[in-house]
C-alpha positions as CSV (number, residue, x, y, z in Angstrom):
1,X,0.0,0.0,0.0
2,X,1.0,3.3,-0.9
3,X,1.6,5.9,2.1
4,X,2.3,8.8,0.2
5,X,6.1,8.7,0.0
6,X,8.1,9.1,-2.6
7,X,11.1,7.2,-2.9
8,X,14.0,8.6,-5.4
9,X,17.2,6.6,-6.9
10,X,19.0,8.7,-4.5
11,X,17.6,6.2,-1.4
12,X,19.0,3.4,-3.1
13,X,22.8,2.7,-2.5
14,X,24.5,3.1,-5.5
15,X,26.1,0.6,-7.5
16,X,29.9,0.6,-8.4
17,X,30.5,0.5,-12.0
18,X,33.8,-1.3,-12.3
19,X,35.5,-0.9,-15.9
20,X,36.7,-4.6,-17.5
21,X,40.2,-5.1,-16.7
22,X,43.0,-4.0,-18.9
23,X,45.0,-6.7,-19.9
24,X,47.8,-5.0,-21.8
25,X,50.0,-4.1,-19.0
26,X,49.5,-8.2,-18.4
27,X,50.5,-9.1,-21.2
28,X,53.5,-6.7,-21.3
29,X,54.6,-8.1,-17.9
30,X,54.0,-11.9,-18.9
31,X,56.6,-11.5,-21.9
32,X,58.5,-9.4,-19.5
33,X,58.9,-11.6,-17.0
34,X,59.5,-15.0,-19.7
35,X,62.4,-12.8,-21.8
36,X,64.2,-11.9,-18.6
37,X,64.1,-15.3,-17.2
38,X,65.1,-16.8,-20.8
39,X,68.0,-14.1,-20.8
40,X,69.1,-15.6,-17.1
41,X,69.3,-19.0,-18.0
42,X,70.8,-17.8,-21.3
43,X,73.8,-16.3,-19.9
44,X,74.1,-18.8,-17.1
45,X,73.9,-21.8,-19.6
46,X,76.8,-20.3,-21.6
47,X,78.6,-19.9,-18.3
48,X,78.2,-23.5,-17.0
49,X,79.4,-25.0,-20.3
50,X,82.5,-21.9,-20.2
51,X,83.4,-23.1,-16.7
52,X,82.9,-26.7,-16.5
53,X,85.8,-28.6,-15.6
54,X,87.9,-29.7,-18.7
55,X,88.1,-33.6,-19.1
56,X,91.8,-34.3,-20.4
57,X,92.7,-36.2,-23.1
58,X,95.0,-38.4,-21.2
59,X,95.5,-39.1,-16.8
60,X,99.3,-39.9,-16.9
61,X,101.5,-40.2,-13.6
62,X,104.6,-38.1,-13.6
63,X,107.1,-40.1,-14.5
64,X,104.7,-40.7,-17.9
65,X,102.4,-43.7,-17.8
66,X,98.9,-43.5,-19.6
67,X,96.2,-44.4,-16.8
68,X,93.8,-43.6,-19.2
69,X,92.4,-41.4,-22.0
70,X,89.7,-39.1,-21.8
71,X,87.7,-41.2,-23.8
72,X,87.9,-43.7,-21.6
73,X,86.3,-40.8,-19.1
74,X,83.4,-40.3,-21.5
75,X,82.8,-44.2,-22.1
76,X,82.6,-44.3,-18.6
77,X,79.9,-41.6,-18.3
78,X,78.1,-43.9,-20.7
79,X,78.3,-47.2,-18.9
80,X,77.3,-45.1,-15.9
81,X,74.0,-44.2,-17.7
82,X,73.5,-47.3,-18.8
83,X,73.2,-48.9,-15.7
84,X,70.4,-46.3,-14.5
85,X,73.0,-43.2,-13.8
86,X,71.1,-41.0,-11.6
87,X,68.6,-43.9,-10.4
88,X,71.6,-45.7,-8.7
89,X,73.7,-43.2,-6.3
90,X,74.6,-39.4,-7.7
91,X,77.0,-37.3,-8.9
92,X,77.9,-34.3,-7.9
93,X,74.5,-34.3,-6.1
94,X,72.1,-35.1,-8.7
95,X,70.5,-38.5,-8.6
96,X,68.7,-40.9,-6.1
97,X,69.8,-40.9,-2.3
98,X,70.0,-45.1,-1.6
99,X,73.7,-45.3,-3.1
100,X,75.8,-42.8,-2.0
101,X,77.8,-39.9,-3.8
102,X,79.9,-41.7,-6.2
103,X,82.1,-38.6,-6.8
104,X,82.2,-37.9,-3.1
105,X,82.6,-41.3,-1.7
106,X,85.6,-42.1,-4.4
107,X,86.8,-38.9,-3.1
108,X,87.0,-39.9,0.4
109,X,88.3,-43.4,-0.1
110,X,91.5,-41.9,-2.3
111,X,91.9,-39.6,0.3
112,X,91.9,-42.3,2.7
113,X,94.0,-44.6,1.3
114,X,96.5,-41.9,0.6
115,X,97.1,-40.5,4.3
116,X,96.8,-44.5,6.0
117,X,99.7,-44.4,3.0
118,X,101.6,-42.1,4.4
119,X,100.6,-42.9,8.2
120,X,101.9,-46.4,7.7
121,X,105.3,-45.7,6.0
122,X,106.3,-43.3,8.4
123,X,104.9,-43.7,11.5
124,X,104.6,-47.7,11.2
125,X,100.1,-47.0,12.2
126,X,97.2,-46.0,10.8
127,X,96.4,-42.7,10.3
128,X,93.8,-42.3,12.9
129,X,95.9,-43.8,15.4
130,X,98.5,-40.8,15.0
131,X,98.3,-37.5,17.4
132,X,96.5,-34.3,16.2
133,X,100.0,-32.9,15.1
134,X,101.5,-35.5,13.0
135,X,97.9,-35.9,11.3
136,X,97.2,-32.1,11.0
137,X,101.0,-32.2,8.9
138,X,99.7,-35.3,6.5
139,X,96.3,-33.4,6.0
140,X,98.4,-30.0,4.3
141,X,100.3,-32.8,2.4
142,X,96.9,-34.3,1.1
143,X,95.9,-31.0,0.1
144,X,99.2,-30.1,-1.8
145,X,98.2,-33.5,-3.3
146,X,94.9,-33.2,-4.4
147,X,93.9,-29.8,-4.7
148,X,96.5,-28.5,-6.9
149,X,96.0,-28.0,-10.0
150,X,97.8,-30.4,-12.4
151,X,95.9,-30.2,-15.7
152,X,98.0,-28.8,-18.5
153,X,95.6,-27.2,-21.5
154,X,98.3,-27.3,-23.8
155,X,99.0,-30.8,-23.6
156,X,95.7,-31.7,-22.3
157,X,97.1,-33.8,-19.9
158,X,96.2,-34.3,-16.3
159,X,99.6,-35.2,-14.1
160,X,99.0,-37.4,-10.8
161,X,102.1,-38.8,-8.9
162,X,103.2,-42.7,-9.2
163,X,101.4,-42.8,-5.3
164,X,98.1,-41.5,-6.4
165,X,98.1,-43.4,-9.2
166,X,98.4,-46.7,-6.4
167,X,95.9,-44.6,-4.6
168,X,93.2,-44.5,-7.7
169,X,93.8,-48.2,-8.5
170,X,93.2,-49.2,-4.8
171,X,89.6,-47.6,-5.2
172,X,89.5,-49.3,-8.8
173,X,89.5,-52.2,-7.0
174,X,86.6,-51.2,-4.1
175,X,83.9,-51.3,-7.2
176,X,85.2,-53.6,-9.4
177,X,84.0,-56.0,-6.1
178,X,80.9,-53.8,-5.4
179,X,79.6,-53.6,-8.9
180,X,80.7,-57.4,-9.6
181,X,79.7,-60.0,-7.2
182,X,82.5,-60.0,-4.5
183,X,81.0,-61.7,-1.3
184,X,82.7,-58.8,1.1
185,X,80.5,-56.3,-0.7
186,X,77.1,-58.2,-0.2
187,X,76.3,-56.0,2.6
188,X,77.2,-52.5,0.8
189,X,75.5,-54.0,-2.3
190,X,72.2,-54.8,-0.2
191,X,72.6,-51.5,1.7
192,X,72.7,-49.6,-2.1
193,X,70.2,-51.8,-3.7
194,X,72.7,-52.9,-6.7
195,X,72.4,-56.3,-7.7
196,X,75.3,-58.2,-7.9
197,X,77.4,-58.3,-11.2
198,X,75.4,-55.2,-12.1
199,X,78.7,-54.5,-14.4
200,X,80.0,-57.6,-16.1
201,X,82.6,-56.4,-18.3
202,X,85.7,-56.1,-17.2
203,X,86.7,-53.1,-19.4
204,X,83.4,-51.2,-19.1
205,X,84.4,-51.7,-15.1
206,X,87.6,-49.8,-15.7
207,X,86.2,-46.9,-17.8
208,X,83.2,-46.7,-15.2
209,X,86.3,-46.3,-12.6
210,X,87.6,-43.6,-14.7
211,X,84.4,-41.6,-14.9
212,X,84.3,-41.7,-11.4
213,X,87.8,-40.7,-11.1
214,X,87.2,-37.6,-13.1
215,X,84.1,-36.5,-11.2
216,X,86.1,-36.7,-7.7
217,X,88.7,-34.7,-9.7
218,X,86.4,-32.3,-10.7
219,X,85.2,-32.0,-7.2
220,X,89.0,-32.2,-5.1
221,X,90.9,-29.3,-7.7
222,X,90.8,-25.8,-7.7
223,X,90.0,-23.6,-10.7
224,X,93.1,-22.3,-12.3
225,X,94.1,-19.0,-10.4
226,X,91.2,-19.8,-7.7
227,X,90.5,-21.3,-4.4
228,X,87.6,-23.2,-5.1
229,X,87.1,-26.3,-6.9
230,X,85.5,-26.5,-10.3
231,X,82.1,-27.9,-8.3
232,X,82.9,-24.9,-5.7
233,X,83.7,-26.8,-3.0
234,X,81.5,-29.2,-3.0
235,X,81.0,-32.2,-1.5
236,X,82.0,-30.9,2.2
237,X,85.0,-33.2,3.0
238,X,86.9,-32.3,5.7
239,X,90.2,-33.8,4.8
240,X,91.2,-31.5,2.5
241,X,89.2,-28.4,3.0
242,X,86.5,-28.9,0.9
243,X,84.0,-26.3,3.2
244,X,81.4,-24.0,1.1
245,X,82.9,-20.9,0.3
246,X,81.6,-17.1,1.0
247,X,79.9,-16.6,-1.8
248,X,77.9,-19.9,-2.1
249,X,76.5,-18.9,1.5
250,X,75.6,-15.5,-0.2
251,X,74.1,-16.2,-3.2
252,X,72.1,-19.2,-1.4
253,X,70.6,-16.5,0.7
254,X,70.0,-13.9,-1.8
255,X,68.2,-16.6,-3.9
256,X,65.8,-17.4,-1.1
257,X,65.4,-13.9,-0.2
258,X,64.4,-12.9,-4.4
259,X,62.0,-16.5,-3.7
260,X,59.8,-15.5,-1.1
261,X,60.3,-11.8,-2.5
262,X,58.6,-13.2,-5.8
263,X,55.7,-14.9,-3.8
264,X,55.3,-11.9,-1.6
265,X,54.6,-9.9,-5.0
266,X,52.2,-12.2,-6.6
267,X,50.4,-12.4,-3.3
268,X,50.0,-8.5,-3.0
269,X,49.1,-7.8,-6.3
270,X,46.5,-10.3,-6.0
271,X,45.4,-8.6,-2.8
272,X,44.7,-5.8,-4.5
273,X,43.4,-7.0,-7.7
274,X,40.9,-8.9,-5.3
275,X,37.1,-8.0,-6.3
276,X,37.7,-6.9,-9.6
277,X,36.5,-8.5,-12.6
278,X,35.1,-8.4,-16.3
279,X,32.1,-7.4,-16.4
280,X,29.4,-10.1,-15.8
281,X,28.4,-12.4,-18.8
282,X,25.0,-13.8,-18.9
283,X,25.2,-17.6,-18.4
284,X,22.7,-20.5,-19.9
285,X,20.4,-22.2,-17.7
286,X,22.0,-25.4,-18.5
287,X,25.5,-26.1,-19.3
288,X,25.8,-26.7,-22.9
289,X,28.3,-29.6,-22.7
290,X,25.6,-31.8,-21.0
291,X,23.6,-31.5,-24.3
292,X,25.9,-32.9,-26.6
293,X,26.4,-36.0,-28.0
294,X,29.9,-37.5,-28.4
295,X,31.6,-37.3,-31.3
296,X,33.2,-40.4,-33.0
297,X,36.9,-38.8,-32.0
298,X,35.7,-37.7,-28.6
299,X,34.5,-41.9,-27.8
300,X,38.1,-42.8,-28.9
301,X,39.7,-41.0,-26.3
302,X,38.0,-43.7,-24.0
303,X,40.9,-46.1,-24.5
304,X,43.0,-42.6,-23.0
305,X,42.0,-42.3,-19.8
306,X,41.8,-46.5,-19.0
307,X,45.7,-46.4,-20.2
308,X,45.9,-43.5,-17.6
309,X,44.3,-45.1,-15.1
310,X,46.5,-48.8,-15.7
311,X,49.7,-46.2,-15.7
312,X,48.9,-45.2,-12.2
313,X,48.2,-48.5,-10.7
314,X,51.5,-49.8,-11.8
315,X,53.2,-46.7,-10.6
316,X,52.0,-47.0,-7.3
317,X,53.3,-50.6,-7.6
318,X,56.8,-49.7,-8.8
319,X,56.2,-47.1,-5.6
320,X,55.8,-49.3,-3.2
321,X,58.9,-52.2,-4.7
322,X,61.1,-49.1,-5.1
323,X,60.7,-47.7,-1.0
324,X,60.8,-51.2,-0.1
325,X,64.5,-51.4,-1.6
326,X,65.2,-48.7,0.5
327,X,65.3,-51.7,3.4
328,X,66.2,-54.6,1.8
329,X,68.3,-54.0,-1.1
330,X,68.4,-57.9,-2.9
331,X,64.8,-58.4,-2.5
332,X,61.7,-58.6,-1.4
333,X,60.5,-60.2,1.7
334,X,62.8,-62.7,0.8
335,X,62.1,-63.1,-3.1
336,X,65.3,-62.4,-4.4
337,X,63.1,-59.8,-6.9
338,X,66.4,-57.2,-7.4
339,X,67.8,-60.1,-9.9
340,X,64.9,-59.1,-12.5
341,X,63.8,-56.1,-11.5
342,X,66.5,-54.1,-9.7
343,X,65.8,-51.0,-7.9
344,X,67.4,-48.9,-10.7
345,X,64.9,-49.8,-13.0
346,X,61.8,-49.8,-10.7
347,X,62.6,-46.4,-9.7
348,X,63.4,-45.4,-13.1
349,X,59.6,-46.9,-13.9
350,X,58.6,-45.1,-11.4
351,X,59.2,-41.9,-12.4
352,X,59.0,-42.0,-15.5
353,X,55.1,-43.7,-15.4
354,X,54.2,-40.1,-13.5
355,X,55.2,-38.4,-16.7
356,X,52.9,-40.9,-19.0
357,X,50.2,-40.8,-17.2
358,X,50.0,-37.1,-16.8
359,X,50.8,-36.5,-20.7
360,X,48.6,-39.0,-21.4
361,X,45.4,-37.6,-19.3
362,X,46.2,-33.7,-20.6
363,X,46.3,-35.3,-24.3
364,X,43.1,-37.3,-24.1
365,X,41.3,-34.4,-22.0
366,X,42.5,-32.2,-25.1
367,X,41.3,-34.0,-27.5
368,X,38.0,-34.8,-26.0
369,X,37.3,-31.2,-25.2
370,X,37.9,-29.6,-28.9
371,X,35.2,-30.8,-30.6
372,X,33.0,-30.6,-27.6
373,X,33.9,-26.5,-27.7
374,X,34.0,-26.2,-31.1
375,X,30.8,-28.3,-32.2
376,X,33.1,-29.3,-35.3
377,X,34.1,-33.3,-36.0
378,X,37.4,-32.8,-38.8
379,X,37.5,-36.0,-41.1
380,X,39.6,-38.4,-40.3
381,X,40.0,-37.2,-37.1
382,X,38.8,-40.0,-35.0
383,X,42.1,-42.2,-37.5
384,X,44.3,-39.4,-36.0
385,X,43.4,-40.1,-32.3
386,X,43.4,-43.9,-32.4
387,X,47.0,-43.4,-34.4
388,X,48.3,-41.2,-31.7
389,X,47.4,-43.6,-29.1
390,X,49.4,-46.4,-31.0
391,X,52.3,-44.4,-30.6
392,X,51.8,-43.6,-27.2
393,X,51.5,-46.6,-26.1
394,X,54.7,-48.1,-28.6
395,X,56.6,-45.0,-26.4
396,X,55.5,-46.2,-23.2
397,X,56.3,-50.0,-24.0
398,X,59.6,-49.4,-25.9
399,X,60.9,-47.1,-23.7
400,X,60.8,-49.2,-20.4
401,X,61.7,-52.3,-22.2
402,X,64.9,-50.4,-23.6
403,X,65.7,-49.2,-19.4
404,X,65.2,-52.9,-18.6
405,X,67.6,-54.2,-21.4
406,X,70.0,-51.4,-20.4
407,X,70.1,-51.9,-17.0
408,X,71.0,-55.4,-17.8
409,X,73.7,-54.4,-19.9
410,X,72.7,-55.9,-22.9
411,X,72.8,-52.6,-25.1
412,X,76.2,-51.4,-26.5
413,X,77.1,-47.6,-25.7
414,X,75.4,-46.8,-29.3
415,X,72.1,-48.5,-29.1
416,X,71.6,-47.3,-25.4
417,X,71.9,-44.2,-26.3
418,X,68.9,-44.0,-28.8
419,X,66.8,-46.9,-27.3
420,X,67.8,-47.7,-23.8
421,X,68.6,-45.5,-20.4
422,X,69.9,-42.4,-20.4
423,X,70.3,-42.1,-17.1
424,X,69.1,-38.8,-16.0
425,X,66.9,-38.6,-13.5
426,X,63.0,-38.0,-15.1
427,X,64.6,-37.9,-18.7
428,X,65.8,-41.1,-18.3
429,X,64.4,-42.6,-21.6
430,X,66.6,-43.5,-24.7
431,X,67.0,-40.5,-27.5
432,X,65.0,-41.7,-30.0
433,X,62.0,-42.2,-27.6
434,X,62.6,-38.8,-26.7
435,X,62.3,-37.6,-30.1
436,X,58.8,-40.1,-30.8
437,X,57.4,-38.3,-28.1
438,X,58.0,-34.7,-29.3
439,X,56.4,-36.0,-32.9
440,X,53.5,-37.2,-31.1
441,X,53.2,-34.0,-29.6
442,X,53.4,-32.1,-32.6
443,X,51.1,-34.6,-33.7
444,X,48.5,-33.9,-31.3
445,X,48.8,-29.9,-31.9
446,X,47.7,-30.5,-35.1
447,X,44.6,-32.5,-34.1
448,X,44.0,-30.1,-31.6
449,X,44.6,-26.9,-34.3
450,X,41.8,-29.0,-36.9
451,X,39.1,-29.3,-34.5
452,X,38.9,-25.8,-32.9
């Protein structure tokens, strides 16, 4: 009922009349932020490869025997993939933490052996049986030793003496036993998880040794002119010095500072940004997508998300066989499993299923989702998704049964390279698998470009 009162738009609170957001200065800040980060790693790339430490063309002792070549070095590096590389121990940090630090355990074991060396021949008992005074004065020798610099550029010849070449075939000899079957390594061999006779050739044993040889060197000699070593001082072994240095502790901190800097930002601007929006769209009464019917392509994808669903059973498998090594090395509740499935290829499985299964399910969502947005079926394009999934699934199969055959040392240097373990942690499958994949990516772009 009407009182007589006369209301006016002034009585009503008003309402705000945001403008849309400007998304220019977004843009602008996106490729901002992406060319300054591309620049970083850029520079940073070049510099790692500038610096790294130089692998010589021939280890020779002073008075001019050949240890080895550096080829020998980089066939090592390949036998070291090839029997799971990062899935079995690291080096120089990077890898899986049930094996130890093959660069800083070889480093501590020549070390080792050269001051019980010393100890022994002139004080007639081991080295940590000496006082604090006689061992302090064998220390400064170890680091005159190991820590000078010896490689010539010109020559491209690294110089060790006549005692540390004794010293490097002593520790030769430490993983010739561990990585063959030796019965006074079973308990090291259990406690890493490698199987026994995980390297069977004898000379794929010594050029393993001499890959590991060069990554301890890496890690024991300073830079030319410098006081750190060419990994900066890393590992941390007190025997000769190896401490971080100034500025790792300073650019460690300053990097975490710029982190939680970066978060801070994104969370203010946020903050602020809070509230505002486009302006608001008028929305059906019933979502579209529940009104269409599926497309011949879009049914095809079915196959997708089973595989996807298979992938992550058998992950959480591999899971649960790859922490269980962690305990028992050899086996599994008895079953002597590691002689079949050792823990460098369950764990390389492992991760590498997470991988598949999450390309797989962003693939198949992809290509169930264009036609349903775009209301368009391309011919042919239901042969294109069935096609994709034969290669996925010839990726998935080859790949693992290339780690397995690696692992196994059944693949020569060349064929593991393109078909078998490349032994980097996540990226652990063979070249040419690698390159598949990328195809079938491209692959899948274009069935995604045809159907919008």
């Amino acid at each position: 009922m009407n009182d007589g009162l006369r209301t006016t738009a002034d009585e009503f609170p008003s309402r705000e009349v945001r403008s849309p957001i400007r998304y220019t200065r977004l843009w602008v800040g996106l490729v901002a932020v992406i060319a300054a980060s591309f620049a970083v790693l850029g520079y940073f790339g070049g510099e790692v490869y500038r610096e790294a430490p130089p692998v010589p063309e021939r280890v020779v002792t002073s008075d001019g025997s050949v240890l080895f070549t550096g080829q020998d070095i980089k066939d090592g590096q390949n036998v070291w993939q090839s029997m799971g590389g990062q899935e079995v121990g690291t080096v120089w940090g990077h890898g899986a933490y049930v094996a130890p630090d093959w660069s800083a355990d070889w480093l501590h074991r020549e070390a080792s052996w050269l001051l019980d060396h010393w100890a022994q021949a002139e004080h007639g008992k081991p080295f940590g049986s000496l006082t604090d005074e006689d061992q302090g004065a064998l220390k400064a020798r170890l680091r005159g030793e190991i820590r000078h610099n010896t490689y010539d550029p010109r020559t491209g010849d690294l110089v060790v003496s006549p005692l540390r070449a004794q010293a490097i075939q002593s520790v030769g000899k430490h993983y010739a036993a561990l990585f063959g079957d030796d019965p006074e390594t079973d308990k090291l061999r259990d406690a890493y998880a490698i199987p026994a006779n995980a390297i069977r050739d004898p000379q794929r044993m010594r050029q393993l040794n001499d890959f590991f040889f060069w990554t301890s060197w890496a890690c024991a000699t300073d830079r030319p002119g410098g006081e750190i070593t060419y990994t900066n001082n890393w590992p941390s072994e007190a025997l000769i010095d190896n401490r971080p240095s100034g500025s790792i502790v300073v650019w460690s901190l300053i990097s975490f500072v710029v982190l939680l800097a970066g978060i801070g930002a994104l969370a203010w601007y946020f903050a602020i940004q809070r509230g505002q929006r486009d302006e608001s769209h008028e929305l059906p009464e019933e979502d579209p997508l529940l009104a269409f019917r599926p497309t011949p392509s879009m049914q095809a994808t079915l196959k997708y998300f089973w595989v996807v669903t298979a992938l992550i059973l058998v992950q959480i498998g591999f899971g649960v066989l790859t922490a269980h090594y962690g305990v028992e090395g050899s086996g599994f509740y008895g079953i002597p499993l590691a002689r079949w499935l050792p823990y460098s290829v369950t764990r390389t499985w492992h991760t590498q299923l997470a991988i598949f299964w999450i390309a797989t399910a962003w693939l198949a969502t992809g290509l169930f989702m264009a036609p349903a947005v775009s209301g368009h079926e391309p011919k042919f394009q239901r042969l294109g998704v069935n096609f994709l999934f034969v290669c996925l699934l010839a990726i998935v199969i080859g790949s693992m049964a290339g780690q397995w055959f690696a692992v196994q040392q059944r693949l020569g240097n060349v064929i593991n390279f393109w078909f078998g373990h490349q032994g980097y942690e996540y990226v652990d499958l063979g070249r040419f698998w690698q390159l598949f994949l990328f195809v079938g990516l491209i692959l899948w772009l274009v069935l995604m470009a045809r159907a919008m």
